[in-house]
Backbone as CSV, one residue per row, in Angstrom:
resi,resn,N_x,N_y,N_z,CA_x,CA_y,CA_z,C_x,C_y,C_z
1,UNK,15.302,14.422,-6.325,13.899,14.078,-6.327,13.777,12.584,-6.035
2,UNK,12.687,12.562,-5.411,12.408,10.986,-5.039,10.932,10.424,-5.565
3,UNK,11.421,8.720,-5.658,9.681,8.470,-6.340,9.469,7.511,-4.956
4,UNK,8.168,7.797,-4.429,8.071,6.752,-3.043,7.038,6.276,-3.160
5,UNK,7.250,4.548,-3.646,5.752,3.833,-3.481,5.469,3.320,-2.587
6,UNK,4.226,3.404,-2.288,3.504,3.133,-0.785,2.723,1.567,-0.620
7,UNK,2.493,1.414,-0.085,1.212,0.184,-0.106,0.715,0.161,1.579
8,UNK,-0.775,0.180,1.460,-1.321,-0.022,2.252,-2.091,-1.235,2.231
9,UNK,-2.480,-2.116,3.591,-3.364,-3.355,3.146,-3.565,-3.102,4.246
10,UNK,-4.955,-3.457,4.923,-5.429,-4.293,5.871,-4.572,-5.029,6.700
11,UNK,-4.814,-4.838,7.868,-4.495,-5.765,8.683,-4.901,-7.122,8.891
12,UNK,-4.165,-8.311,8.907,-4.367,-9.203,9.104,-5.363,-9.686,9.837
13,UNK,-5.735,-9.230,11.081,-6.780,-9.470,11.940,-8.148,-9.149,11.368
14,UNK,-8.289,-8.051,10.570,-9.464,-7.455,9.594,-10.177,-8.147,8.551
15,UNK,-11.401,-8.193,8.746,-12.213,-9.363,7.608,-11.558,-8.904,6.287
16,UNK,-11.310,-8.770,5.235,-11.356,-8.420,3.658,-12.759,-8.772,2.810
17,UNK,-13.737,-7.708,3.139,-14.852,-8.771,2.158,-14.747,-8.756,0.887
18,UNK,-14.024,-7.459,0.560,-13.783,-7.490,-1.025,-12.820,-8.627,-1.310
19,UNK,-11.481,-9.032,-0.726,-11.009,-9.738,-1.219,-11.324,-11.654,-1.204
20,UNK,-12.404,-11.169,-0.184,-13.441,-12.694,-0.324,-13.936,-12.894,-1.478
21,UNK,-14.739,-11.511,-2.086,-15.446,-11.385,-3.037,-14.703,-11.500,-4.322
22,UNK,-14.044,-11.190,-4.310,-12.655,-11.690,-5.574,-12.588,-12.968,-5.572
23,UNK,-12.130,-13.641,-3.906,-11.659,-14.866,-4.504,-11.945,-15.910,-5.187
24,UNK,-13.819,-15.528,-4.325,-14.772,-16.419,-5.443,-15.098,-16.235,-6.886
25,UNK,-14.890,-14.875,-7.267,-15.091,-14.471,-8.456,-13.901,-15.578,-9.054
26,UNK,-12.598,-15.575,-8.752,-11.489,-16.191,-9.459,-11.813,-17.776,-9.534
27,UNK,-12.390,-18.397,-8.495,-12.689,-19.394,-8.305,-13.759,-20.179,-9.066
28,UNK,-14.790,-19.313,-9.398,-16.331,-19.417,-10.297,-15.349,-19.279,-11.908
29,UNK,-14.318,-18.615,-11.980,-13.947,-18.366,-13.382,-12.524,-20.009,-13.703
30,UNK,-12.881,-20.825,-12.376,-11.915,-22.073,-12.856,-10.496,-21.554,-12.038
31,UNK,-10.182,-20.787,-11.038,-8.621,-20.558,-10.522,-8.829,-21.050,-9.157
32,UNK,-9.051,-22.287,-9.095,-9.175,-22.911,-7.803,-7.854,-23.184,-7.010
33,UNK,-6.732,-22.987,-7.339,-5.817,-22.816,-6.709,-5.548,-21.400,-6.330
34,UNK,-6.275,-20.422,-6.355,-5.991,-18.890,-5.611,-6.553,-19.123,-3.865
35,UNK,-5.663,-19.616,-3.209,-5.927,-19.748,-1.689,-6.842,-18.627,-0.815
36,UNK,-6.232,-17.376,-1.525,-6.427,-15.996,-0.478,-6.521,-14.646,-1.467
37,UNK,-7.244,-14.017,-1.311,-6.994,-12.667,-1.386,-6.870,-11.633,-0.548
38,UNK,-6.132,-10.339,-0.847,-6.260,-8.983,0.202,-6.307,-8.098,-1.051
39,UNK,-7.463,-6.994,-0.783,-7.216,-5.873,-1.321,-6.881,-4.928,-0.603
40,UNK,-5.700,-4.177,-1.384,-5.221,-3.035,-0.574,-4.911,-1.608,-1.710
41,UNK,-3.924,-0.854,-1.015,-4.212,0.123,-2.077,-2.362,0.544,-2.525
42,UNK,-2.411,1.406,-3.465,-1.010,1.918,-4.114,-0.887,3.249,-4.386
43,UNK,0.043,3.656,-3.886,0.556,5.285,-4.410,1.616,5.296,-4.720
44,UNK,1.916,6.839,-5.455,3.188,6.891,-6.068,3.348,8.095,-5.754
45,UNK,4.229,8.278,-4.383,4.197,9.801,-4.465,5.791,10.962,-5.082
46,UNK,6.014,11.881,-5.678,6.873,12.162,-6.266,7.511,13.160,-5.120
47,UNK,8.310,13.541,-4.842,8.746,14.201,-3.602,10.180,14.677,-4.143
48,UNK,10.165,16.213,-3.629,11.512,17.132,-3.787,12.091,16.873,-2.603
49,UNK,13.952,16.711,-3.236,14.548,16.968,-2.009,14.568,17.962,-0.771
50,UNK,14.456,17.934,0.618,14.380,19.177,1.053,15.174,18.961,2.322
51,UNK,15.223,20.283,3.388,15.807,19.733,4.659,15.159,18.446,5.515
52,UNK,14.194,18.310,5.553,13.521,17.594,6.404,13.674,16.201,5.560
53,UNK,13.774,14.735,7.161,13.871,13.928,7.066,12.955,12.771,6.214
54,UNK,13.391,12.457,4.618,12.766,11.591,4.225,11.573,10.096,4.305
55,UNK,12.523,9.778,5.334,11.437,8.536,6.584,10.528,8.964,7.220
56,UNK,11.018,10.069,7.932,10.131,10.642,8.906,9.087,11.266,8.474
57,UNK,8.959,12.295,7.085,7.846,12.937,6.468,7.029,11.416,5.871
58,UNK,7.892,10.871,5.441,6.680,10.013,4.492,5.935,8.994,6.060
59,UNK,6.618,8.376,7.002,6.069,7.777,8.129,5.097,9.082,8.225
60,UNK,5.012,10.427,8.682,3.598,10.721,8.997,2.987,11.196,8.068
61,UNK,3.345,11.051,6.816,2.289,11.571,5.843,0.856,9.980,5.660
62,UNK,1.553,8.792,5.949,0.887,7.424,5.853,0.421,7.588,7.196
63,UNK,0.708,7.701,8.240,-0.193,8.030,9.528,-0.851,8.735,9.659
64,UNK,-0.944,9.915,9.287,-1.681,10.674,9.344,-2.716,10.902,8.025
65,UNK,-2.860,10.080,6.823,-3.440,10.442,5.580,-3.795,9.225,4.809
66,UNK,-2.936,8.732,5.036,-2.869,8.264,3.249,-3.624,6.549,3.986
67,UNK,-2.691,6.124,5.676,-3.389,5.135,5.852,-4.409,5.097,7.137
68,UNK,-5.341,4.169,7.223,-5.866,3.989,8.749,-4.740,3.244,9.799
69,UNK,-4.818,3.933,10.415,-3.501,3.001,11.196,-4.236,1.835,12.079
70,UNK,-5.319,2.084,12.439,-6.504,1.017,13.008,-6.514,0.025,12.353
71,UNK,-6.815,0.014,11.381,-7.177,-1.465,10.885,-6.409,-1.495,9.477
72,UNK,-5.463,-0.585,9.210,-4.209,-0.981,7.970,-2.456,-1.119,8.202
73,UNK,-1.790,-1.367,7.309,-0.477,-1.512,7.611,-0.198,-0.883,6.496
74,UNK,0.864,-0.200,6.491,1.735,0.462,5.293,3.462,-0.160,5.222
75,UNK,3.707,0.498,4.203,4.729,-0.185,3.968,5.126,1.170,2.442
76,UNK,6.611,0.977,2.527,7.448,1.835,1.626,8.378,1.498,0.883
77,UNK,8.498,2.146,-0.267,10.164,2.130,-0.641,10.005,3.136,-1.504
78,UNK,11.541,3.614,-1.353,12.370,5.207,-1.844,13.225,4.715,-2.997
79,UNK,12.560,5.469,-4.035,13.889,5.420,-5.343,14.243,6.833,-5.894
80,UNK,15.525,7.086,-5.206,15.740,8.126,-6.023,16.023,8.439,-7.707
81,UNK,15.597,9.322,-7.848,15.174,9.906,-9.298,16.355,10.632,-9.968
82,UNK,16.949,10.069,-10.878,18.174,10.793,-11.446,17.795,11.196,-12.863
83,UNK,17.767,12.577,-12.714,17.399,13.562,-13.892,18.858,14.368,-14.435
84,UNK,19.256,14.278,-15.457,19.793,14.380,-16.376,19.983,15.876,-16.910
């Protein structure tokens, strides 16, 4: 079994208004050294071993679902799960 956390954010080129809207929030609360924000998002998906290729299912499960490929970037990592 595998645990695979995901992250999606925005693309760089893409306004963030929420994370504008944060930054001032942090900024109005005295954290004037917070340069930047991005909000993005997190999953945790739990996944059985099977025949099919680990990279390859989770690459189109984030292309096809989980991210916009237009205007987001994803990103991964695989920990396998040792059950006892």
């Amino acid at each position: 079994m595998y645990k695979v956390k995901v992250y999606v954010t925005l693309r760089e080129s893409v306004l963030d208004p929420q994370g504008s809207a944060v930054k001032s929030a942090l900024h109005s609360m005295d954290y004037k050294e917070v340069q930047d924000v991005r909000i993005g998002k997190y999953m945790e998906l739990t996944i059985e071993k099977s025949d099919r290729d680990l990279d390859v299912a989770v690459r189109e499960m984030c292309e096809k679902l989980l991210a916009n490929t237009v205007i987001e970037d994803f990103s991964y990592e695989v920990q396998e799960v040792v059950t006892k």
